[in-house]
N, C-alpha and C positions, 0 to 999 in steps of 0.2 A: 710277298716281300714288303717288308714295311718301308717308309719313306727316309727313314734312318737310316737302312742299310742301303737302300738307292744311292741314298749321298753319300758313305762311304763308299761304296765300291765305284763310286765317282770319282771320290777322291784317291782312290789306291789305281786306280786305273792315271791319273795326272802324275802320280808315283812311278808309273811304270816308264810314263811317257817321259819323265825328267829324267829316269837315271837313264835310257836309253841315249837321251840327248847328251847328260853327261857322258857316257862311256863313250860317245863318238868325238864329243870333244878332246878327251884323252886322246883317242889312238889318233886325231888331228895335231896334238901334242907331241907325241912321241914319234908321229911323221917329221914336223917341224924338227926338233932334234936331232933324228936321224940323218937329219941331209945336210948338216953342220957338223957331225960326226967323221970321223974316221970308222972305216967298214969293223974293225977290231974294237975299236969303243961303243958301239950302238947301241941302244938299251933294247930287249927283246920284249915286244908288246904281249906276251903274255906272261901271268906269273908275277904278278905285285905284291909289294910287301911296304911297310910303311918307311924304311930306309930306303928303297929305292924311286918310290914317287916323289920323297922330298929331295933326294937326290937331281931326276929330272925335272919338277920343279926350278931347281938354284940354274941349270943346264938351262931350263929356257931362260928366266930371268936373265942370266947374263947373255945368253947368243940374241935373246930380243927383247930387250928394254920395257920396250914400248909394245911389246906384244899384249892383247887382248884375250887372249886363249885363255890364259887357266882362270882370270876374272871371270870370263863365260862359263868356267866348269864350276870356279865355286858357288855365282850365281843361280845356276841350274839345281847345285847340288843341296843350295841353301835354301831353295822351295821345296825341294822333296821333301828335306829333311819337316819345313812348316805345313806342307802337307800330310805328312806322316803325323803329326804333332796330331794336325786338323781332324785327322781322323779317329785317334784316337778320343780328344774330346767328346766327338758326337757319336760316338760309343758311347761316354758315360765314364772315362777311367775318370780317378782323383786325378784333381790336381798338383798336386805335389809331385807325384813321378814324371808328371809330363811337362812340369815348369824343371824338374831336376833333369832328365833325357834332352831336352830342347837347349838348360844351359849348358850341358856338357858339349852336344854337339854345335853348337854357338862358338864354344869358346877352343873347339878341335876344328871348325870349317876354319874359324880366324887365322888360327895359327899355321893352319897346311896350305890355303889359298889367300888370304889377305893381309897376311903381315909379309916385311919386305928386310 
């Protein structure tokens, strides 16, 4: 194995490790919600879809302000995303698709975790 794929399967293995951290962040989220909930409103932790995350989303922002959570998820999920990026480089892809893949998800982390 060359020194190349070392480092990528370094980095796809920091991949694994972030979105694991992210997915627990979530279901730390959808706990959080759930216990400000009514048993009949609750959001059911499996089965996402992008209307219902921005849904819970707005659900925490308003039940906790000040809450830290989904920053922590976008944060995690915005290293995967530059290590995924990372790896693809030291493969060797064009630049183009990976500065085009990198802004898109840029500007789709912004909108589902950092804007307000």
């Amino acid at each position: 194995m060359t020194l190349r794929f070392t480092v990528v399967l370094l980095i796809l293995v920091c991949v694994g490790v972030l979105g694991m951290a992210s997915t627990i962040t979530g279901f730390a989220i959808v706990e959080a919600v759930n216990t400000k909930l009514q048993p009949g409103d609750q959001l059911n932790p499996i089965g996402w879809s992008l209307p219902k995350t921005l849904r819970l989303h707005n659900q925490y922002r308003s039940l906790y302000p000040e809450g830290r959570l989904l920053w922590r998820q976008g944060v995690l999920t915005s290293a995967m995303l530059f290590c995924l990026l990372l790896a693809g480089g030291v493969l060797g892809f064009p630049i183009l698709p990976i500065a085009f893949f990198g802004g898109i998800g840029a500007l789709l982390l912004w909108f589902v975790y950092f804007k307000h």
